[in-house]
C-alpha positions in Angstrom: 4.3 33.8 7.1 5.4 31.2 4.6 3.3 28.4 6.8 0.4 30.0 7.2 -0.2 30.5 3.6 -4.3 30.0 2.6 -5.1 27.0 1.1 -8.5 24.5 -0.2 -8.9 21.2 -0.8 -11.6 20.5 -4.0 -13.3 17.5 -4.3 -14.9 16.3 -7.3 -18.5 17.2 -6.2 -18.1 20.5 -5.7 -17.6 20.4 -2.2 -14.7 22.6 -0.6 -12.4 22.7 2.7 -10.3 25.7 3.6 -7.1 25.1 5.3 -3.3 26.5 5.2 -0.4 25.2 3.5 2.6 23.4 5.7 4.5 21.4 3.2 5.8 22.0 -0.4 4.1 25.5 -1.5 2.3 24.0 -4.8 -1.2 22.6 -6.0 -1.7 18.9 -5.8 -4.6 16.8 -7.6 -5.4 12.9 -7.3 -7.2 10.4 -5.7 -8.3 11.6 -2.2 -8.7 8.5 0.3 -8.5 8.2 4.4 -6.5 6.4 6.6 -7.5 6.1 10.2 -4.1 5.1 11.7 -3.2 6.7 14.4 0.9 6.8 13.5 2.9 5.8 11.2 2.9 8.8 8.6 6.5 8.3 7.5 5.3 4.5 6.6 2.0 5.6 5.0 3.8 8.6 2.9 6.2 6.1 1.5 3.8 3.3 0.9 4.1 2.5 -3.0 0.3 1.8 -2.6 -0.9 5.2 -2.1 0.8 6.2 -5.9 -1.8 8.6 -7.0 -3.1 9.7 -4.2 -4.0 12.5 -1.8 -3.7 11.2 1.4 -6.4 12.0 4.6 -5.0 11.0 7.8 -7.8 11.1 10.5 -5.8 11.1 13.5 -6.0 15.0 14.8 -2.6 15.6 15.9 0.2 14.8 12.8 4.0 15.7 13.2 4.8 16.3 16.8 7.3 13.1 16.4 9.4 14.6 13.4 10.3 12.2 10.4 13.7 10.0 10.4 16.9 10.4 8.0 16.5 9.5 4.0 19.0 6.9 4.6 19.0 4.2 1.7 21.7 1.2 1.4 21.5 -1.6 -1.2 18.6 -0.6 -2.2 16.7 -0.8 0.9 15.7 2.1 2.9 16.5 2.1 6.8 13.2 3.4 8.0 11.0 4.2 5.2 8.5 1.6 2.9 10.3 2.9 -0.2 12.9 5.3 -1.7 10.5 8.5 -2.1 7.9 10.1 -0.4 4.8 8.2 -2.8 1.6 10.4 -2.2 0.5 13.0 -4.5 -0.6 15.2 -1.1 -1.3 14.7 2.7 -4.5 16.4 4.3 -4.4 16.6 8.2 -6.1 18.7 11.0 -3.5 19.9 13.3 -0.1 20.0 12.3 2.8 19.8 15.1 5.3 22.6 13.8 7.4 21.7 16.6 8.8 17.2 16.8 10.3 15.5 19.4 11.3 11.9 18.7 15.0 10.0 19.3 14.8 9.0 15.6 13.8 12.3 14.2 16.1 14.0 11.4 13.7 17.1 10.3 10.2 18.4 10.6 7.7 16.5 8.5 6.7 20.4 6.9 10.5 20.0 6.0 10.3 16.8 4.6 7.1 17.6 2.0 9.0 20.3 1.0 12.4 18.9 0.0 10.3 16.4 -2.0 7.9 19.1 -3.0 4.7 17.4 -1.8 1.7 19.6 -1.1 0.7 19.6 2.4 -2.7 21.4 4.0 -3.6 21.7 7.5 -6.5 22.9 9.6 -8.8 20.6 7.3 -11.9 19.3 9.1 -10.9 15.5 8.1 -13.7 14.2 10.7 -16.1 16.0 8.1 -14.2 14.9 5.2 -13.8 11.5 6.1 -17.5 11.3 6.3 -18.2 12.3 3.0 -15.9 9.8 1.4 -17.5 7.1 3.5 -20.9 8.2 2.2 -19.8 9.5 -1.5 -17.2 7.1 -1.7 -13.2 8.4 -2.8 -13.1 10.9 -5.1 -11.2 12.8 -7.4 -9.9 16.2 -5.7 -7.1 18.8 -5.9 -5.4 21.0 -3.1 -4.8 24.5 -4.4 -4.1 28.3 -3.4 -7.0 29.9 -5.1 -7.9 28.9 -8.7 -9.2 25.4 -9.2 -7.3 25.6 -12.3 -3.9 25.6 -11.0 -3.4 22.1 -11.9 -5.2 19.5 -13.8 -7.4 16.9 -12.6 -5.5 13.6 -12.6 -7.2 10.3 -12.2 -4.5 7.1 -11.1 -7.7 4.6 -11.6 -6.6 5.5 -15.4 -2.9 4.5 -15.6 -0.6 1.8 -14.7 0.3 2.3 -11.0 2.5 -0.5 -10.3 4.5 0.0 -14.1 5.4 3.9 -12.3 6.5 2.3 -8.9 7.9 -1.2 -9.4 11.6 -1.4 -9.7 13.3 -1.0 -13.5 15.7 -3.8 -13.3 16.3 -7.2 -11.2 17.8 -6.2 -7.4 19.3 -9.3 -5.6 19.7 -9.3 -2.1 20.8 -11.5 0.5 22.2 -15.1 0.3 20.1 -17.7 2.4 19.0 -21.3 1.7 16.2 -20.3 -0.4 15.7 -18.4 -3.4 12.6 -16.4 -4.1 11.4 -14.3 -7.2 9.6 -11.4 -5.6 7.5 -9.6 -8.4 7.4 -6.1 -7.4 4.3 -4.3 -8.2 5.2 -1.6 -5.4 6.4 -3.5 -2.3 7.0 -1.7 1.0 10.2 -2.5 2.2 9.5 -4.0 5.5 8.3 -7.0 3.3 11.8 -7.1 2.2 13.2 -7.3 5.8 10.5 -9.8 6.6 12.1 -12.0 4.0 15.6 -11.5 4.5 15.6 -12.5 7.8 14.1 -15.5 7.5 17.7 -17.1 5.5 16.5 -16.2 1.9 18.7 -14.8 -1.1 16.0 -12.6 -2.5 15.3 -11.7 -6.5 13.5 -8.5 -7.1 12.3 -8.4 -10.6 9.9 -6.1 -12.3 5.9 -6.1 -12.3 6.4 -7.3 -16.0 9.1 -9.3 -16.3 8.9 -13.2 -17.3 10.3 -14.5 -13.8 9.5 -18.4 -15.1 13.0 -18.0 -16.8 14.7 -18.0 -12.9 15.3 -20.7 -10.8 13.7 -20.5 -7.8 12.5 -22.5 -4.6 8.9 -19.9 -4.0 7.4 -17.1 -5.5 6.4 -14.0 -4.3 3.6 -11.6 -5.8 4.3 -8.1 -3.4 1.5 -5.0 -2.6 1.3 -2.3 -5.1 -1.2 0.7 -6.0 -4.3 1.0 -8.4 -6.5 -1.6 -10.5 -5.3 -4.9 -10.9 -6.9 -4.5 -14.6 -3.6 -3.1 -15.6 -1.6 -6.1 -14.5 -2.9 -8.5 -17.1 1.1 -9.8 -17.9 1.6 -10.0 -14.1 -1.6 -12.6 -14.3 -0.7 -14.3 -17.0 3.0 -14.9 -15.5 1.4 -16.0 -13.1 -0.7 -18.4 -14.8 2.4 -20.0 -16.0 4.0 -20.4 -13.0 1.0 -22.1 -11.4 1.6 -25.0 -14.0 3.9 -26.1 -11.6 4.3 -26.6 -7.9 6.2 -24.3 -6.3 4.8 -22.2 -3.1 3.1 -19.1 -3.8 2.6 -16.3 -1.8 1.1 -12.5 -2.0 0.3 -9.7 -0.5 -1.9 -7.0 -1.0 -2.1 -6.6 -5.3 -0.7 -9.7 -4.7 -3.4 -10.9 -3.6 -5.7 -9.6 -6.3 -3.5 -10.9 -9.4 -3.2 -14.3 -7.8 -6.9 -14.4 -7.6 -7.2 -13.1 -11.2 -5.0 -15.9 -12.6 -7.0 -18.4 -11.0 -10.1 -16.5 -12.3 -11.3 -14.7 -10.0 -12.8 -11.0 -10.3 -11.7 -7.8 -8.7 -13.7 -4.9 -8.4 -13.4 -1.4 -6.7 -14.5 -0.7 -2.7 -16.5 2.2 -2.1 -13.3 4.1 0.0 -11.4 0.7 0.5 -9.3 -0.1 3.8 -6.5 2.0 4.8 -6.1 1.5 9.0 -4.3 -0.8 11.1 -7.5 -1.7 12.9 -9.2 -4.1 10.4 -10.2 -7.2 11.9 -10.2 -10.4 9.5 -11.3 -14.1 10.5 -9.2 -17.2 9.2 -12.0 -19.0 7.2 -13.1 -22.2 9.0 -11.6 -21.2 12.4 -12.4 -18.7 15.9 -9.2 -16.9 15.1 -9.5 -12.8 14.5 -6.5 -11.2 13.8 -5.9 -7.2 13.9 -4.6 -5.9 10.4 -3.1 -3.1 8.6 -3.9 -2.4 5.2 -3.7 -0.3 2.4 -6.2 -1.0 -0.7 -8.7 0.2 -3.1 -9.9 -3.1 -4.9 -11.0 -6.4 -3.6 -11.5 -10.0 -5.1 -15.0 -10.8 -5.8 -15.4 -14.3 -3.2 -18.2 -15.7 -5.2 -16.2 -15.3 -8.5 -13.2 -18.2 -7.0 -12.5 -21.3 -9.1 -13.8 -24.4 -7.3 -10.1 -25.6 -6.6 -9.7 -22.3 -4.6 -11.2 -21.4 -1.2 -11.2 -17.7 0.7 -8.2 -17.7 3.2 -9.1 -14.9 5.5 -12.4 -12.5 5.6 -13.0 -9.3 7.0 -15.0 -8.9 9.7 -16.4 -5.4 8.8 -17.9 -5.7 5.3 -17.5 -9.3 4.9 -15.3 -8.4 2.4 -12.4 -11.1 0.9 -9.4 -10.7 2.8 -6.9 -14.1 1.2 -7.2 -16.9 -0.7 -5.7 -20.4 -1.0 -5.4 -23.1 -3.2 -7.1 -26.2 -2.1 -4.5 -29.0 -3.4 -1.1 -26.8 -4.1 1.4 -24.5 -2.1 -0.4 -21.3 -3.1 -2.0 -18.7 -0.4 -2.0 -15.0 0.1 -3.4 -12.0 2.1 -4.9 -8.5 1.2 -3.4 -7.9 4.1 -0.3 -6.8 5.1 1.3 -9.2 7.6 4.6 -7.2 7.8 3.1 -4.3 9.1 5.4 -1.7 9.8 3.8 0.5 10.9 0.6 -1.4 12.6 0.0 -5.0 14.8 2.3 -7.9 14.2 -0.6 -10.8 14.3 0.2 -12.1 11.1 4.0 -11.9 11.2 3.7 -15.8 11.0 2.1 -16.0 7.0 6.1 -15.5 6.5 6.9 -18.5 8.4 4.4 -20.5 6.7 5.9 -19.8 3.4 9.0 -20.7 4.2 7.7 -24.0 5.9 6.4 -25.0 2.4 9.6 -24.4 0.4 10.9 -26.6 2.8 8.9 -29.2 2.3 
């Protein structure tokens, strides 16, 4: 049978996994990295983040709740983070062949094939999620029997957000306020988050000169790969910090917000992808539960003196925000939105609105 088809995951070391295909029937190669969610797969798969990537989930048991219907309208998907399915492959132990969920269109097997994603099951990711932690993530490549199927492709070496950020300016809504949002890749739920809260919203490109728009707040959105590669992003940036308008971003966001106030970024050993990592608000008891989904992280000791770390991670210690000590600029590595993972930090949204108000 079709499903039960032989297949191997490669990694860059040498070191092998057998499992069988259940998705698109073709090799795959990328950046292999884990996620220890425990749902959310139709999020993760069409998180612009993971562009490049193959995708381990850790969770055992993947599919037995189906995936919902492709439905897109103004631009905005109904239940996905973005328009397409944004992983290079998914890795997974035990795939459910049969799905029971209200929301459930087709299988998820279904689903990697109509958008001809590789997918391999019976893969020992406890075993494979160890030797990422201890190798760190790694090149890799998910074929049928020669390694030389398909070429090794490296994302660390391209522009990530130029292949996943919108082509041309997308307005939506009409509230009180107006925000730019630079898209480098943003999940959609951050667009909901917005829209909600009575904002007419201006999607413009990772590159484009924004400082030519009106607006009442900026926003810098999540996104995949090296912030190296966003050097016009900073420098826009840069520009718009001449003024005073509140600032906020997420994820990359974070990271090129950093970089134009010169900080450094610099690339975690197998980075944060869960919706279990705990971060402390600087300066206060608070801990909030978090889901994210990112490679790189800004170097803390690196900050300007008129900026101070927002949030850090209770795990590694590692930088999780920044703020601005005198103006209206913040963000989170983070992803406050968090569809699908805790809500904890829903309120970020809140507090950028309450400074455009001011």
């Amino acid at each position: 049978m079709q499903k039960e088809r032989p297949m191997k995951l490669v990694l860059d070391d040498g070191t092998v996994f057998y499992g069988k295909s259940f998705g698109y029937e073709g090799a795959a190669s990328g950046e292999v990295v884990f996620n220890t969610a425990m749902v959310g797969y139709p999020e993760s798969l069409t998180d612009p983040s993971y562009s490049g990537q193959i995708l381990a989930v850790t969770f055992p048991l993947i599919g037995n709740y189906g995936v919902p219907e492709s439905s897109i309208t103004n631009s905005l998907s109904a239940f996905y983070e973005s328009e397409k399915i944004q992983v290079r492959g998914l890795i997974i132990s035990d795939y459910s062949f049969e799905y029971s969920h209200w929301n459930a269109d087709r299988s998820l097997g279904e689903w990697l094939n109509e958008n001809k994603i590789t997918g391999i099951y019976g893969i020992d990711t406890r075993e494979l999620t160890k030797t990422l932690r201890e190798k760190g993530s790694m090149l890799g490549k998910i074929v049928f029997e020669n390694e030389n199927e398909i070429e090794q492709y490296d994302p660390n070496l391209e522009n990530q957000v130029a292949m996943v950020s919108c082509k041309e300016i997308i307005r939506y809504g009409s509230g009180s306020k107006k925000v730019v949002m630079v898209d480098c890749g943003v999940k959609h739920n951050i667009l909901r988050c917005l829209l909600k809260r009575d904002v007419e919203l201006i999607r413009v490109p990772w590159d484009y000169d924004f400082n030519t728009l009106e607006y009442d707040g900026l926003f810098i959105s999540n996104g995949p790969g090296n912030p190296e590669h966003c050097e016009i992003t900073v420098n826009n940036i840069k520009k718009a910090m001449d003024g005073n308008k509140p600032i906020f971003g997420i994820c990359m966001g974070n990271q090129l917000l950093s970089k134009a106030g010169g900080a450094k970024t610099y690339k975690l050993k197998y980075g944060h992808r869960s919706h279990n990592q705990p971060v402390q608000m600087v300066n206060t008891n608070r801990c909030f539960i978090t889901s994210q989904n990112h490679g790189f992280a800004v170097d803390n000791n690196t900050l300007g003196k008129e900026w101070e770390p927002l949030f850090i991670n209770m795990n590694d210690g590692t930088n999780e925000g920044i703020r601005h000590k005198t103006k209206p600029y913040f963000s989170a590595q983070f992803h406050p939105e968090a569809s699908s993972g805790p809500t904890d930090t829903e309120f970020l949204f809140d507090d950028f609105i309450q400074l455009m108000n001011k």
